[in-house]
C-alpha positions in Angstrom: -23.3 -6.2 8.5 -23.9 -2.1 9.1 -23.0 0.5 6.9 -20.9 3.1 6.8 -23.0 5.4 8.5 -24.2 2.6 11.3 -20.8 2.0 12.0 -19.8 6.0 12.5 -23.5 6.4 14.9 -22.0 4.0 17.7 -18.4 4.7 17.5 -17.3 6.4 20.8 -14.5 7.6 19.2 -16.3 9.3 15.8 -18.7 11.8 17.5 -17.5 14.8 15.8 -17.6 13.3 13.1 -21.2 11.4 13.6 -22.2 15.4 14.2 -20.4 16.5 10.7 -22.0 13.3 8.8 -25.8 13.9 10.1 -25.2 17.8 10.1 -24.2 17.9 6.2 -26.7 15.0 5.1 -23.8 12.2 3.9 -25.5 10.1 6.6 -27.7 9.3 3.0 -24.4 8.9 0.6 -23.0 6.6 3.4 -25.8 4.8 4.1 -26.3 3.7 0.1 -25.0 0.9 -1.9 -21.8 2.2 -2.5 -19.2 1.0 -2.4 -17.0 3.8 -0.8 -13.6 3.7 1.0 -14.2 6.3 4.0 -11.3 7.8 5.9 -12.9 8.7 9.0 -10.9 11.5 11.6 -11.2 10.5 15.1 -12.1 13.0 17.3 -8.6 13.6 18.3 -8.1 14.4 14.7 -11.0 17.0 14.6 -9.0 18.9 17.7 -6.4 19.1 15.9 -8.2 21.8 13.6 -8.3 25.6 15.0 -9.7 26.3 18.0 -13.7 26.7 17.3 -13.7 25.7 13.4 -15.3 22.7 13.6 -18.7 24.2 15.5 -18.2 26.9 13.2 -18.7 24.4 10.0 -21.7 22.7 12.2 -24.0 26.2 12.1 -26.8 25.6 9.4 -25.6 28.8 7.4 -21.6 26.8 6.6 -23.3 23.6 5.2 -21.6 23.6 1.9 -18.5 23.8 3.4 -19.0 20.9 6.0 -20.1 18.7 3.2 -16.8 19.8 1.2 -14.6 18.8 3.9 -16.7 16.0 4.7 -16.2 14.6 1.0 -12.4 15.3 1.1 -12.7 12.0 3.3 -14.6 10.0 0.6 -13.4 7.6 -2.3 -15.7 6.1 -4.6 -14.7 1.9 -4.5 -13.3 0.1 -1.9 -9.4 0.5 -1.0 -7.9 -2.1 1.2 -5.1 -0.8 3.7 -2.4 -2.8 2.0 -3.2 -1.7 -1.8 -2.4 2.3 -0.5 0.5 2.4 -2.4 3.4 5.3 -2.0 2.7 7.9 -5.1 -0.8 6.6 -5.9 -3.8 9.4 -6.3 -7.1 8.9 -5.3 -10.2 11.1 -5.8 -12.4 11.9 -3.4 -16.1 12.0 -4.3 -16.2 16.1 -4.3 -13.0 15.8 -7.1 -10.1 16.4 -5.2 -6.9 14.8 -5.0 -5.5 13.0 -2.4 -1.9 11.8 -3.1 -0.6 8.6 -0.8 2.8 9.0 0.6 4.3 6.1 2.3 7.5 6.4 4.4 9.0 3.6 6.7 5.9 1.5 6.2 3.8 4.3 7.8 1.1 5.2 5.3 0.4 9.3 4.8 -2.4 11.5 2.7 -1.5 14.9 3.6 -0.6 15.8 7.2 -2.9 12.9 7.8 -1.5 9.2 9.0 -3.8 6.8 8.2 -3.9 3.6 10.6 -3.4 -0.1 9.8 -7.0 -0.5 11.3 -9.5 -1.1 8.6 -13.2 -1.9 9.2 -14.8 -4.2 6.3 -18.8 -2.8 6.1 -21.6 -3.8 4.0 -21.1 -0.8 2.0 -16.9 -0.4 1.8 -14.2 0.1 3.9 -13.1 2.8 6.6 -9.9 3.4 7.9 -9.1 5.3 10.9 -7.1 9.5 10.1 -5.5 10.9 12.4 -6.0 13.9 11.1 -8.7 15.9 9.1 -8.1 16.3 5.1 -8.8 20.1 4.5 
């Protein structure tokens, strides 16, 4: 079974955020033991962000702050879809709170919907954002 960071590297649909993983170094965090629930933006979510941020965070000199967003996408354990419950708080491995809002079955964290598509790994869980956490 792959890891977290084997299952981001052939994902067609994950390349911005392959780039952000390998350009920040949590390629290692996500390639260790674990485990780690990982709520990964699509690329769709990435261009959602303003217009030239992203390659912006990607230059060598704004690698502390690629690696802070990065973590905002990271919970230490592993979370199954259905135990996101509406008020729960998780925290992400960089501190930070991320508050689960679910309305009409649809589940929220932020401006972010998170889809009932979940990939089991050797290492945790992923589930698919819609949306970056900033």
């Amino acid at each position: 079974m792959s890891n977290i960071t084997q299952v981001i590297n052939v994902d067609k649909n994950l390349k911005t955020l392959k780039k952000g993983m390998h350009a920040s170094d949590l390629d290692q965090l996500l390639s260790s033991t674990g485990p780690f629930t990982f709520f990964a933006p699509s690329d769709l979510a990435f261009e959602k962000l303003e217009k030239g941020l992203m390659e912006k965070l990607l230059e060598p000199q704004n690698k502390a702050k690629l690696t802070d967003l990065m973590n905002n996408h990271i919970v230490n354990g592993k979370i199954v879809f259905q135990d996101l419950k509406d008020g729960d708080t998780l925290t992400t491995v960089n501190g930070k709170k991320l508050v689960i809002a679910v309305k009409n079955g649809v589940v929220h964290i932020g401006d972010s919907t998170i889809l009932p598509r979940e990939a089991r790994i050797s290492n945790g869980i992923m589930h698919l954002a819609d949306a970056a956490m900033l």
